[in-house]
GUVEX-58665 format. One record per atom (N, C-alpha, C): residue number from 1; residue in one letter; z, x, y. Coordinates in Angstrom, 1 decimal, m for minus. Each point is the difference from the previous one (the first is absolute). Last residue first. Layout:
  marza  rodren      up    east   north
    NUM       A       Z       X       Y
...
END
This chain:
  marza  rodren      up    east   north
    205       X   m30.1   m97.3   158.9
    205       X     0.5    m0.1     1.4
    205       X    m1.4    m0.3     0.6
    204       X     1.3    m0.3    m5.4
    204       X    m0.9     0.8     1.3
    204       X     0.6    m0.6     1.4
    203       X     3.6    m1.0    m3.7
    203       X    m1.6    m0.3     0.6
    203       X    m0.2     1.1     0.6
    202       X     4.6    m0.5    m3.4
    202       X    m0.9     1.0     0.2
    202       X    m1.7    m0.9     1.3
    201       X     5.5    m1.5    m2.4
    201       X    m1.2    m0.3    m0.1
    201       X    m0.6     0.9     1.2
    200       X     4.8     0.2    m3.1
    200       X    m0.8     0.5     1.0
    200       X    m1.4    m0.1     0.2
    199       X     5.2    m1.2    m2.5
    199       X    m1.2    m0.1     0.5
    199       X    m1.1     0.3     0.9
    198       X     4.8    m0.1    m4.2
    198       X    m0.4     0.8     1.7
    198       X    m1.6    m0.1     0.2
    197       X     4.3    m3.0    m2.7
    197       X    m1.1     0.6    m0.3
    197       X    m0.5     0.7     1.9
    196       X     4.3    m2.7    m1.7
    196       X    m0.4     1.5    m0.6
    196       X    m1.0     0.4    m0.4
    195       X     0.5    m4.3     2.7
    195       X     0.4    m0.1    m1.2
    195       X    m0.3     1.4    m1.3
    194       X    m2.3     0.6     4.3
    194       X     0.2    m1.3     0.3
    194       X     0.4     0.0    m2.1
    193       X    m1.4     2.8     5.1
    193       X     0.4     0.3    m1.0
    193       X     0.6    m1.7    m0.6
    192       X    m4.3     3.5     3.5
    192       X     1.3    m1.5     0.3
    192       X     0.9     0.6    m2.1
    191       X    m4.5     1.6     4.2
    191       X     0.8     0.1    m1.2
    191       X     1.0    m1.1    m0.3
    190       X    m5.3     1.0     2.1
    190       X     1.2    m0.4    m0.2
    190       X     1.1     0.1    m1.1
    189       X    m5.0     2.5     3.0
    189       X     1.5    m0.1    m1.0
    189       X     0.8    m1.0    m0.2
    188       X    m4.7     1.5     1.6
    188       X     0.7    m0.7     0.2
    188       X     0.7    m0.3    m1.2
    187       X    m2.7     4.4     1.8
    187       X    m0.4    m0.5    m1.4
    187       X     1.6    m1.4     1.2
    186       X    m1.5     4.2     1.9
    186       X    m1.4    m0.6     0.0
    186       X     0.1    m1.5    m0.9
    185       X     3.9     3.1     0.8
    185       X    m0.9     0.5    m0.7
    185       X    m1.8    m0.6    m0.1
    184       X     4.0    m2.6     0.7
    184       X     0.0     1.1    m0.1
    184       X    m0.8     0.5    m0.6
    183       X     1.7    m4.6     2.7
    183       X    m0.9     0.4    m0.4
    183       X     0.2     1.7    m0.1
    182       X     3.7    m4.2    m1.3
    182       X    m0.5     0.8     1.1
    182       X    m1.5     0.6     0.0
    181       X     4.4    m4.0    m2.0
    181       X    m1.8     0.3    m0.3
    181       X     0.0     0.9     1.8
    180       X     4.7    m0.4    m3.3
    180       X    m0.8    m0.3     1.1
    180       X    m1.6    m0.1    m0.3
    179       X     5.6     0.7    m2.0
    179       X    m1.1    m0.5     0.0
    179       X    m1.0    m0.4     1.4
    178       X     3.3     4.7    m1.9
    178       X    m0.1    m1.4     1.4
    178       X    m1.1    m1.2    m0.2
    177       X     2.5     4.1    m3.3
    177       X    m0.7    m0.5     0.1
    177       X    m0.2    m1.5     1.2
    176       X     3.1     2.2    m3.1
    176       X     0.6     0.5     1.3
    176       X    m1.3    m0.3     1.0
    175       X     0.0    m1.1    m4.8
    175       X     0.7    m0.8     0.4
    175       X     0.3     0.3     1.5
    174       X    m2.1     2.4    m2.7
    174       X    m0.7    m0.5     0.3
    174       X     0.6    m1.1     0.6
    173       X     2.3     3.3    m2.3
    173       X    m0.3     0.6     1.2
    173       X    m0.7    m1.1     0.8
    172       X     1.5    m1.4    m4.0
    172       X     1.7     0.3     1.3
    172       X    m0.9     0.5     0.9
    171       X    m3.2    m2.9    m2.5
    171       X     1.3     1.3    m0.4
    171       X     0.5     0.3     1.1
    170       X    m3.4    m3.8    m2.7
    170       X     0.7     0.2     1.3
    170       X     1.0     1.4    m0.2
    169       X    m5.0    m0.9    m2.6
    169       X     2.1    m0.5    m0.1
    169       X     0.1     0.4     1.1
    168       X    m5.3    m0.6     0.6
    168       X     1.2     1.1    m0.9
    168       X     1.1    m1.0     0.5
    167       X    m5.3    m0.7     1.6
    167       X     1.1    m0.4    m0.5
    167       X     0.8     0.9    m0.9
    166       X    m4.5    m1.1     3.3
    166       X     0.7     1.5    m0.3
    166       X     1.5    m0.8    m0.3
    165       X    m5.1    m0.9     1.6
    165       X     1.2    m0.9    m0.4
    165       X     0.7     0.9    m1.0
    164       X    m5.0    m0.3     3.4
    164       X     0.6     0.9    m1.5
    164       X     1.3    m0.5     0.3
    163       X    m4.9    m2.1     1.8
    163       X     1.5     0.8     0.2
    163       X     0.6     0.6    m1.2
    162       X    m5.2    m2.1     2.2
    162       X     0.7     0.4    m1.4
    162       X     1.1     0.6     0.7
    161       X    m2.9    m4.4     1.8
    161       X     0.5     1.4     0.4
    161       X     0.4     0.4    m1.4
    160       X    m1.9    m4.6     0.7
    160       X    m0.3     1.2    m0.8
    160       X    m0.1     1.4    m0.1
    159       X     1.9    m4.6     2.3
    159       X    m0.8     1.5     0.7
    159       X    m0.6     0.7    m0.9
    158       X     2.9    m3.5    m0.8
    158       X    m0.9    m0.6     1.2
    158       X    m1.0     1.2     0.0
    157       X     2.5     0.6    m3.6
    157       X    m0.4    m1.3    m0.4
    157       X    m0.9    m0.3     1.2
    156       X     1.5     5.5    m1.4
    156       X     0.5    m1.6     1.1
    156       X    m0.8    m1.0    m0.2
    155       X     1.1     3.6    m3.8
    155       X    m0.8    m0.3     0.8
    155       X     0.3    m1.3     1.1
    154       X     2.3     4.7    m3.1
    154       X     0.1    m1.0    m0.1
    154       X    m1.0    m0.5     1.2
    153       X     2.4     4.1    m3.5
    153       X    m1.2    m0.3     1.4
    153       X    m0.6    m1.7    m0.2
    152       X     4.7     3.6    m1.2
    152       X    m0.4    m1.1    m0.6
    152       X    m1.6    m0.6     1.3
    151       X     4.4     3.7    m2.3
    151       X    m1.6     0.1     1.6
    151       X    m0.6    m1.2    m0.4
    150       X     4.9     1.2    m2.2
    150       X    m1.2    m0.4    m0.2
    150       X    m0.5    m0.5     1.4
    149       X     4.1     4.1    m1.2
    149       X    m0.7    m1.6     0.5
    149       X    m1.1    m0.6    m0.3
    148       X     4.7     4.3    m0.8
    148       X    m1.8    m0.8    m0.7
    148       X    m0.1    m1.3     0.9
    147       X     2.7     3.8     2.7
    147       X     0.3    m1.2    m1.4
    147       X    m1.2    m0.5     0.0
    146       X     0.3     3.8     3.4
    146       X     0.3     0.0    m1.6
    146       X     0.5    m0.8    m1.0
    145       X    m1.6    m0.7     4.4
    145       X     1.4     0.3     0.2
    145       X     0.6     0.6    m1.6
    144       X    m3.9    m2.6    m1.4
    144       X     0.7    m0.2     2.0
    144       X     1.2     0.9     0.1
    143       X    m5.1    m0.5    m3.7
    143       X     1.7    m0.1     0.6
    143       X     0.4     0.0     1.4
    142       X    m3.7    m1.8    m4.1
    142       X    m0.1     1.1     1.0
    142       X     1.7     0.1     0.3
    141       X    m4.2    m2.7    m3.6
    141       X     1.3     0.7     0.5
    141       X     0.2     0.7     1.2
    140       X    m3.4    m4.3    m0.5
    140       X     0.3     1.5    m0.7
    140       X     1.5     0.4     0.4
    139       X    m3.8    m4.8     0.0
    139       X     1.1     0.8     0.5
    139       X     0.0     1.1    m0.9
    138       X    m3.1    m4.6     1.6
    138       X     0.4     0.5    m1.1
    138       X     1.3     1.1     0.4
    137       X    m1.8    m4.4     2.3
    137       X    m1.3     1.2    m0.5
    137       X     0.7     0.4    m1.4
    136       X     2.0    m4.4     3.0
    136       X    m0.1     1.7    m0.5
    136       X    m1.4     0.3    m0.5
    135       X     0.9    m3.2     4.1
    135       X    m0.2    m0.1    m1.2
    135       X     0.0     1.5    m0.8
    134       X     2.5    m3.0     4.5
    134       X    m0.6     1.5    m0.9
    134       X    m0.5    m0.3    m1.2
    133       X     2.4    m3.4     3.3
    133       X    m0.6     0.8     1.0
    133       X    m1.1     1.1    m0.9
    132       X     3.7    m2.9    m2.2
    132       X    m1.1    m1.2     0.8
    132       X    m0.9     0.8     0.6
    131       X     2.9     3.0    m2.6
    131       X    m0.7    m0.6    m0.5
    131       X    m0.8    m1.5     0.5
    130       X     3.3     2.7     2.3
    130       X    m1.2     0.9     0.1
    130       X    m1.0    m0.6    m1.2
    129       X     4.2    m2.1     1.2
    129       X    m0.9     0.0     0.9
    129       X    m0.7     0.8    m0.1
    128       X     3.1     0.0    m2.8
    128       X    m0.4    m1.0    m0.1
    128       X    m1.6     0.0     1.0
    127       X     1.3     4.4    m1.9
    127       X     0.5    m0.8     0.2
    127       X    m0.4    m1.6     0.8
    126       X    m0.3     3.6    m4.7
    126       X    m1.0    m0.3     1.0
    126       X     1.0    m0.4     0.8
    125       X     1.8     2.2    m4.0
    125       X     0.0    m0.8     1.0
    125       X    m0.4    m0.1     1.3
    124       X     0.8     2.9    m5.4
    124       X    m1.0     0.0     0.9
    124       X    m0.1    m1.5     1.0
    123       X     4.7     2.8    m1.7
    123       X    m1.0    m0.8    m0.7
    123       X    m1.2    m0.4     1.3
    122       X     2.2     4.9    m1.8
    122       X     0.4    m1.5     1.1
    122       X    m0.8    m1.4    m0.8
    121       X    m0.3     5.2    m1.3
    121       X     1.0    m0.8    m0.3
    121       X     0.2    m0.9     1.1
    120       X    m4.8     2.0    m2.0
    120       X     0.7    m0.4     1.4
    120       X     1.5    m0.9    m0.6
    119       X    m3.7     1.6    m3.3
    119       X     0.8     1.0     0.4
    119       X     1.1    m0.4     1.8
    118       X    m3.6    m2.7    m2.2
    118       X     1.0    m0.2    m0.8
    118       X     1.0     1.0     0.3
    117       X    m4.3    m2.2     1.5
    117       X     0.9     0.5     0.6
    117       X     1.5     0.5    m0.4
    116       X    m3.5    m3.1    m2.1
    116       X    m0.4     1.2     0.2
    116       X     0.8     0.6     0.6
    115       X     1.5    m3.8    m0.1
    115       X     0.2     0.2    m1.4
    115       X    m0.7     1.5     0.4
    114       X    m0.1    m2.4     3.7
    114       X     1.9     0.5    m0.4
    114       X    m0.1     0.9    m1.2
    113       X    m4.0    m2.2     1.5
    113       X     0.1     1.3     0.8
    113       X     1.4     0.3    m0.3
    112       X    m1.2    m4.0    m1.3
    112       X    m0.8     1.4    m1.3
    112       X     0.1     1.1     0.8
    111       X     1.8    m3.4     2.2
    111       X     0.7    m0.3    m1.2
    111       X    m0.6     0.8    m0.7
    110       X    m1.9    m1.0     4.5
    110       X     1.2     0.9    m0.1
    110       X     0.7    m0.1    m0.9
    109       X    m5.3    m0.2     0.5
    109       X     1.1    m0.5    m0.6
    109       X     1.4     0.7     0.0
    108       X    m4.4     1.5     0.8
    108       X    m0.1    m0.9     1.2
    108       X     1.2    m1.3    m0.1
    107       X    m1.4     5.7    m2.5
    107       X     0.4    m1.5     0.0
    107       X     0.4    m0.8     1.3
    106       X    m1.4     5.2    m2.3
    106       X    m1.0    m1.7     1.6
    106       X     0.5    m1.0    m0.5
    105       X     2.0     4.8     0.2
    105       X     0.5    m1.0    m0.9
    105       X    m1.1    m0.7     0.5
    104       X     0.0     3.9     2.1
    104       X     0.3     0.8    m1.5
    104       X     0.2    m1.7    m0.8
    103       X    m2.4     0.8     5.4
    103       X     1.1    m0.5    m0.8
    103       X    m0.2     0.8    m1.3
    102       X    m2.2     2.5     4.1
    102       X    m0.2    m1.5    m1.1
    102       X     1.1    m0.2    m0.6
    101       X     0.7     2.6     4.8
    101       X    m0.3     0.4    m1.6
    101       X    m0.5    m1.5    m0.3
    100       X     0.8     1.5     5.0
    100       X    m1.0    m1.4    m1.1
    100       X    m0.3     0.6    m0.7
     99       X     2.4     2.3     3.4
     99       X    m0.5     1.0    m1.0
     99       X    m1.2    m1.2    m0.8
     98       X     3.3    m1.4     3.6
     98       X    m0.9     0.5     0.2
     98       X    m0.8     0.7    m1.0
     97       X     4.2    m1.5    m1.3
     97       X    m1.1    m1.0     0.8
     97       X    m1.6     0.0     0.4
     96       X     3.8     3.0    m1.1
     96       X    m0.6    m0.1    m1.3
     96       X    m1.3    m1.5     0.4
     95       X     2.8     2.0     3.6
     95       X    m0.9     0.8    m0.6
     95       X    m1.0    m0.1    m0.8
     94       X     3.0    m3.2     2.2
     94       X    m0.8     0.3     0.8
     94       X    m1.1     0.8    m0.9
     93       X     4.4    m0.1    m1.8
     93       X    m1.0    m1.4    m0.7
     93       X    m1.1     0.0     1.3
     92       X     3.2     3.5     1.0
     92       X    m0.3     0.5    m1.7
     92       X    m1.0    m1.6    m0.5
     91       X     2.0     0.2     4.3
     91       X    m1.1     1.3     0.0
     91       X    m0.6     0.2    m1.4
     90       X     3.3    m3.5     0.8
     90       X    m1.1     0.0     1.0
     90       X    m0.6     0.5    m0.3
     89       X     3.8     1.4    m1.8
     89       X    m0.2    m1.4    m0.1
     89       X    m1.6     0.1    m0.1
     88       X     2.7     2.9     2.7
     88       X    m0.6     0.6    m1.1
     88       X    m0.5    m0.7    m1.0
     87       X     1.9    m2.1     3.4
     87       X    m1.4     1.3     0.6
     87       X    m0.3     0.4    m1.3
     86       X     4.0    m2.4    m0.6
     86       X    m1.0    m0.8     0.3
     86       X    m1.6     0.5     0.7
     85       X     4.3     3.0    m0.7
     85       X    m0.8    m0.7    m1.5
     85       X    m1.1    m1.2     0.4
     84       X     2.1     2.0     3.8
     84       X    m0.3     0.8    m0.9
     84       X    m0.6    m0.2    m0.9
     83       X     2.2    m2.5     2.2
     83       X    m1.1     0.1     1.4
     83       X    m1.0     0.4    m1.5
     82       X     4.9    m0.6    m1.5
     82       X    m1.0    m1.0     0.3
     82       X    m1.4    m0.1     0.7
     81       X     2.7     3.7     0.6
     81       X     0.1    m0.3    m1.5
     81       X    m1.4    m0.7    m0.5
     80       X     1.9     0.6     4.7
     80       X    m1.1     0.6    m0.4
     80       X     0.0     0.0    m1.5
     79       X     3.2    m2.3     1.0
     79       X    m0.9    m1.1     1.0
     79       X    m1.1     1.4    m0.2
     78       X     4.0     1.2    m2.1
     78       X    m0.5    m1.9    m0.6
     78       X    m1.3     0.1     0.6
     77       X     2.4     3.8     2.4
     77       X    m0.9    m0.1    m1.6
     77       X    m0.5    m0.8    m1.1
     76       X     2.7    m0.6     4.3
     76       X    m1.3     0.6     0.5
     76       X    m0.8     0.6    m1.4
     75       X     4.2    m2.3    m0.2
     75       X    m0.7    m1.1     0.6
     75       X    m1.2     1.0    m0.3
     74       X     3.0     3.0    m1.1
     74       X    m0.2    m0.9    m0.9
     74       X    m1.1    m1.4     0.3
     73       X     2.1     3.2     3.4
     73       X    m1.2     0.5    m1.0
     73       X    m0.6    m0.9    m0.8
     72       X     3.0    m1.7     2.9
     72       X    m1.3    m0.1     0.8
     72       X    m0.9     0.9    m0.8
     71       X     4.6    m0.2    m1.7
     71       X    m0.3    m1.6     0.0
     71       X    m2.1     0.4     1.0
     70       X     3.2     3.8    m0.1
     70       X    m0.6    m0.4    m1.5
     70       X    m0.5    m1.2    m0.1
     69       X     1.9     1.2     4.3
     69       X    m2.1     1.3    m0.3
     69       X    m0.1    m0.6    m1.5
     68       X     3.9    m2.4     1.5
     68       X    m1.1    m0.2     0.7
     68       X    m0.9     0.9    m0.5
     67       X     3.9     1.7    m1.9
     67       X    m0.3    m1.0    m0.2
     67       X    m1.3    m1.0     0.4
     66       X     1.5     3.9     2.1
     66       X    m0.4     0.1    m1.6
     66       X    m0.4    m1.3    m0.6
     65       X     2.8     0.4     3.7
     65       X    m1.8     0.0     0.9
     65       X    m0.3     0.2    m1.6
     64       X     4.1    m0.8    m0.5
     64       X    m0.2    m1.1     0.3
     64       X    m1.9    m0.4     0.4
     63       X     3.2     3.7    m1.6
     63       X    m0.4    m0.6    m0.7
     63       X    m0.9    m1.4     0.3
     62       X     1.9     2.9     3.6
     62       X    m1.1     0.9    m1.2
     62       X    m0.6    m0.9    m0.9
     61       X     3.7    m1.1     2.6
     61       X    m1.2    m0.2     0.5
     61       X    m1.3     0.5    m0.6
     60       X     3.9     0.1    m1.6
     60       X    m0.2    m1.2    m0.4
     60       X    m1.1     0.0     0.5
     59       X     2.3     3.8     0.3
     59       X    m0.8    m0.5    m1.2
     59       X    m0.5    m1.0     0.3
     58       X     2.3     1.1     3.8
     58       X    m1.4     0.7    m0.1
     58       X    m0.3    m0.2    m1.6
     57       X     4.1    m1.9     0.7
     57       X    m1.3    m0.4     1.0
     57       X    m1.2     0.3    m0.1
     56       X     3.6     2.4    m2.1
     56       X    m0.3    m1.7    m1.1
     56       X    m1.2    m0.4     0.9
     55       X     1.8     3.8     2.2
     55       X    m0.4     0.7    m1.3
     55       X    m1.0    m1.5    m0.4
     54       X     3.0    m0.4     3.2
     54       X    m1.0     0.3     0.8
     54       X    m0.9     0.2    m1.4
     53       X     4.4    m0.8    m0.5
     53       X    m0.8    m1.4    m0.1
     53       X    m1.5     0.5     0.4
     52       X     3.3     3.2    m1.5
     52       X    m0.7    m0.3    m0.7
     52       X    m0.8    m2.1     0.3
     51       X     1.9     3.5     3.1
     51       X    m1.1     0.7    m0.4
     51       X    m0.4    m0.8    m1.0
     50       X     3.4    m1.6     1.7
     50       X    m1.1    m0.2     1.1
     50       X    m0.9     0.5    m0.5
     49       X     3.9     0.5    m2.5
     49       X    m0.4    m1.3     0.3
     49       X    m1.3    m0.3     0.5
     48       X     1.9     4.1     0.0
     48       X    m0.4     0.2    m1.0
     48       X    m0.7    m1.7    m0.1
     47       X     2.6     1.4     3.6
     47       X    m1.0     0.9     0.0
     47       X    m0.7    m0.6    m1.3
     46       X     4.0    m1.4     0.0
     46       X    m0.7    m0.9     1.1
     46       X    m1.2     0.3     0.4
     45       X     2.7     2.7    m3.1
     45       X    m0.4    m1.4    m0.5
     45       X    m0.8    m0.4     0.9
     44       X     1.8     4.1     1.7
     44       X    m1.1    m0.3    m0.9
     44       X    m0.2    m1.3    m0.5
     43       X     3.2    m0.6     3.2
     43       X    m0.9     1.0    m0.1
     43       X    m1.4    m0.3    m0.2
     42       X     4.5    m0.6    m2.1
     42       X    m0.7    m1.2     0.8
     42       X    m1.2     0.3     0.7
     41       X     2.3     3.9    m1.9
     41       X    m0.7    m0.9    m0.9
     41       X    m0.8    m1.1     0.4
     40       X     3.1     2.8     3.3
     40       X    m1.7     0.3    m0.9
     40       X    m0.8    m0.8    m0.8
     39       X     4.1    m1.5     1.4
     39       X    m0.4     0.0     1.0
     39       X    m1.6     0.7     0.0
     38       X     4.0     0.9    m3.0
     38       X    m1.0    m1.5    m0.2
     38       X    m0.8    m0.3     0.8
     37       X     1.6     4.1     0.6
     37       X    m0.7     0.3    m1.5
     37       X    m0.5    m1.6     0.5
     36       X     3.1     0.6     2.6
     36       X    m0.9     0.6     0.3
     36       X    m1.1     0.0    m1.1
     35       X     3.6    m1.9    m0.6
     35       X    m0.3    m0.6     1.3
     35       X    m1.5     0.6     0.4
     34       X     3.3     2.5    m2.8
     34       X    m0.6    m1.1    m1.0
     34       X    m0.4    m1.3     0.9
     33       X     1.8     4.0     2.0
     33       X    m0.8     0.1    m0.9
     33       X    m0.9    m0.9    m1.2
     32       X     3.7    m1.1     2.7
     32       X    m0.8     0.9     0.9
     32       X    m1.7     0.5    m0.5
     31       X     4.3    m0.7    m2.4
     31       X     0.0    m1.5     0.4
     31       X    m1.6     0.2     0.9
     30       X     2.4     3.9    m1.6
     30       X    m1.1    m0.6    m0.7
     30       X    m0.2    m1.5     0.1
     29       X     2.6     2.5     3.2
     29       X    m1.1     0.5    m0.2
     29       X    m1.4    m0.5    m1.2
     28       X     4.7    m1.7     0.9
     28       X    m1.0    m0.5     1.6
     28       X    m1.1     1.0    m0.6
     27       X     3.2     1.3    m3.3
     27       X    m0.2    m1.7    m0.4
     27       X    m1.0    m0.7     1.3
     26       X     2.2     3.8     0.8
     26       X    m1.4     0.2    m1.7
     26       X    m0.1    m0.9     0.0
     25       X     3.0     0.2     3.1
     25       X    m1.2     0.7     0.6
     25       X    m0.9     0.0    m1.3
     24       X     4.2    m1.5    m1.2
     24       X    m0.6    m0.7     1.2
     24       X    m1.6     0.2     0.4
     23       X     2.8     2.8    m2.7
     23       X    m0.6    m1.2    m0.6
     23       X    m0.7    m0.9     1.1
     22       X     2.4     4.0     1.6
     22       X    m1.2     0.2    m0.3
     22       X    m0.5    m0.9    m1.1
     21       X     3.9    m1.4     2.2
     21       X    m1.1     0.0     0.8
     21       X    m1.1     0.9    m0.7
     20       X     3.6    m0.6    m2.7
     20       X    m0.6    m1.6     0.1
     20       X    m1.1    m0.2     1.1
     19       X     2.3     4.6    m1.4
     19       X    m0.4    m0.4    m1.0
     19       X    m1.2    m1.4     0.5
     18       X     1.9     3.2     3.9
     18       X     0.5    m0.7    m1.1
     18       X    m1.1    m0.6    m0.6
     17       X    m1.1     4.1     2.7
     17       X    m0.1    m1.3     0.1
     17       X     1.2    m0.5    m1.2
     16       X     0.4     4.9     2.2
     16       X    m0.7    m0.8    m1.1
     16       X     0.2    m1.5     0.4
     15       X     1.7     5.1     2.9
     15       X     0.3    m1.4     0.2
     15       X    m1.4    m0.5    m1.2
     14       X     1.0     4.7     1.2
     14       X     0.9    m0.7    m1.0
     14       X     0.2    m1.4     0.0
     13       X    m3.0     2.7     2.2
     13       X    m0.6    m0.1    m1.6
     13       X     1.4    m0.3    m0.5
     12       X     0.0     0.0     4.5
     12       X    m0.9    m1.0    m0.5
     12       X    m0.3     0.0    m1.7
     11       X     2.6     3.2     2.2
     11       X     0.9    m1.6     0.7
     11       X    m1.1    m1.0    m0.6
     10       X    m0.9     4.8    m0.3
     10       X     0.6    m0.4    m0.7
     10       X     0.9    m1.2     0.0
      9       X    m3.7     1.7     3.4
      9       X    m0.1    m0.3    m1.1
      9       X     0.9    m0.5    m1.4
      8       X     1.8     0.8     3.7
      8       X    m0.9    m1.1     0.6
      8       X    m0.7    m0.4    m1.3
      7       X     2.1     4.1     0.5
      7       X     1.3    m0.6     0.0
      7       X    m1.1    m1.7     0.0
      6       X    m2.1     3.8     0.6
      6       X    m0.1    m0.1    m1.3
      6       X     1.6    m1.0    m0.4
      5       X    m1.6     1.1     4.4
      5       X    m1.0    m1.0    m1.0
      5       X     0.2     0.4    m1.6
      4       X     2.8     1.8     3.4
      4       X     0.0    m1.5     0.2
      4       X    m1.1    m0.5    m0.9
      3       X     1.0     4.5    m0.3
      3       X     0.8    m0.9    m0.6
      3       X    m0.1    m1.1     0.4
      2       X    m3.3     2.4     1.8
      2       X    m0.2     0.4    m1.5
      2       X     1.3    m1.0    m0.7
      1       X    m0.1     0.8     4.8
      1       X    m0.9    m1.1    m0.4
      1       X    m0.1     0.0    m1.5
END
């Protein structure tokens, strides 16, 4: 047995491929190989495709509920803004209302009340309709919202009620301002705004 296999053995280690079949076989092997590699790559891309539309989606969706909570903040802070300053409005000429200081000017003249009044940068403008309805008294300084105003105390023609008439410049904040007549404070408010002047007439309730 020893020479038959070693007679078996040496029958095969003398037989080699020719040159063109082990080209052959290199050339099916890396043909093989580069099928397979591409075959990965397509793959991943295709992996990578899906990852990156799934990826763009969920941004957009992101950006998109972002967007809504900014548009409903922004609405939701105008509207208590506006709630805001006009309370605070209210509460600050209700106050000085109720307090019935005496005037600092007794002029019953809105043309010697401009001249005395001299520290108010606006100009001093009754408005139309409050002069067929009001007779002035006289007026003082005071403020709104921290801008100078003149408190101006003035009398009803029918009634001989006393109100108070609360005018300043118009300003960005007072502008956020709702014109209305409401009762606060015990005291009847109207506000309104008319040719960059801010107005606020003051009655007992």
């Amino acid at each position: 047995m020893d020479k038959l296999d070693k007679s078996i053995k040496n029958y095969y280690l003398d037989r080699r491929l020719s040159a063109d079949a082990l080209d052959r076989m290199l050339d099916k092997g890396h043909q093989v190989a580069r099928e397979k590699a591409t075959e990965k790559v397509g793959i991943g891309k295709l992996f990578d495709f899906q990852k990156s539309k799934r990826f763009i989606a969920s941004q957009w969706r992101t950006s998109a509920v972002a967007a809504v909570m900014l548009v409903v903040i922004v609405v939701a802070q105008s509207y208590y803004f506006q709630r805001g300053v006009s309370e605070l409005v209210l509460a600050e000429i209700a106050m000085n209302h109720n307090k019935h200081l005496d005037v600092e000017f007794p002029y019953n003249n809105y043309e010697a009340l401009r001249v005395a009044m001299n520290r108010l940068d606006f100009t001093l403008e009754p408005p139309v309709a409050l002069l067929q309805n009001f007779i002035l008294i006289g007026g003082r300084y005071c403020s709104i919202q921290g801008k100078l105003a003149a408190q101006l105390k003035v009398k009803n023609r029918n009634t001989d009620g006393i109100s108070t008439l609360y005018v300043t410049a118009l300003t960005d904040k007072l502008k956020k301002t709702v014109s209305k007549r409401v009762v606060y404070d015990n005291v009847t408010i109207e506000l309104w705004q008319n040719q960059g002047h801010f107005y606020g007439l003051a009655t007992d309730a």
